[in-house]
N, C-alpha and C positions, 0 to 999 in steps of 0.2 A: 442496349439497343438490339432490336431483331429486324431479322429482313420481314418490308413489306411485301404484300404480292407483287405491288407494281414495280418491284425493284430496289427501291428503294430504303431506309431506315426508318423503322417505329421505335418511337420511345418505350422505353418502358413506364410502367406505373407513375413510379416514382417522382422519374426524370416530366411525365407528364404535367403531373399536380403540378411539382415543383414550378414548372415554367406559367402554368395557370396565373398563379398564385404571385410568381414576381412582375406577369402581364396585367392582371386585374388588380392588383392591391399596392403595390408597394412602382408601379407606373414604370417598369422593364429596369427598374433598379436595385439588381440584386446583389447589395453589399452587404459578404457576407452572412445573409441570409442561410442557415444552414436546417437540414432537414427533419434535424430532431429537435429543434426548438420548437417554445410551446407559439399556437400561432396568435394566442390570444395574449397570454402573458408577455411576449413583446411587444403587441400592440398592431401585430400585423393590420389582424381580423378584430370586428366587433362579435357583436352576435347575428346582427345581419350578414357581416359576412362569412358567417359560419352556413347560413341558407345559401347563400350565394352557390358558396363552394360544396354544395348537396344537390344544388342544381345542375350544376358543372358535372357533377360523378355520374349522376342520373341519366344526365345526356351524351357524355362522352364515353361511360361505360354500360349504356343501357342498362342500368339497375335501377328497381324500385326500394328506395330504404324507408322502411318502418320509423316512426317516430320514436320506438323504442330503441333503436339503433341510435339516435344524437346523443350521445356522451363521448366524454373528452374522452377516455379510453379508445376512443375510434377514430374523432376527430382533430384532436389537438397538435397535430405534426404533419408534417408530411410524410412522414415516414409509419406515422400512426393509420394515417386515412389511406395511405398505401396498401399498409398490411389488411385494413380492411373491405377495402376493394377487391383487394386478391384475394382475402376469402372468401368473400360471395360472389365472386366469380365462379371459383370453386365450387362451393356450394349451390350455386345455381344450374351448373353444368350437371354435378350428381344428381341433382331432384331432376332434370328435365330423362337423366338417360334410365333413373328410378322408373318415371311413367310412361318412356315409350318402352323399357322393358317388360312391364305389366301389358301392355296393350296384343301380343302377343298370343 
């Protein structure tokens, strides 16, 4: 957790998805639910709810993902869709400071 502006606690990534995911899927029942299982393999998520949860990223972490980007490499965990939020995060941050440092 980090501080918010307002004072308060922000989730992390993780912690975020994570709580997504036992609110919308599994109805705030999280037994044992752990962040490296697969989401699909247990049965969490369908394939619809794999949109669902792209939805959710998109709009909670203002990111546009590529269609090239849906594989399980990315999305199959929480811990998976975590790492790759947090690197386009990353990535997104570098390309924005790439072209306001060309604009120069």
């Amino acid at each position: 957790m980090t501080n918010s502006p307002d004072g308060g606690y922000e989730l992390g990534t993780a912690a975020r998805i994570h709580a997504y995911i036992v609110e919308s899927f599994l109805f705030g029942d999280d037994d044992g639910f752990g962040d490296a299982d697969s989401l699909i393999e247990s049965g969490v998520i369908d394939s619809t709810g794999v949109m669902e949860i792209v939805a959710f990223l998109e709009e909670t972490f203002a990111l546009e993902i590529d269609e090239e980007d849906l594989i399980a490499d990315n999305l199959d965990s929480v811990e998976r869709l975590a790492t790759f939020v947090d690197r386009q995060l990353v990535h997104g941050a570098g390309h924005r400071a790439d072209v306001e440092g060309t604009a120069s």
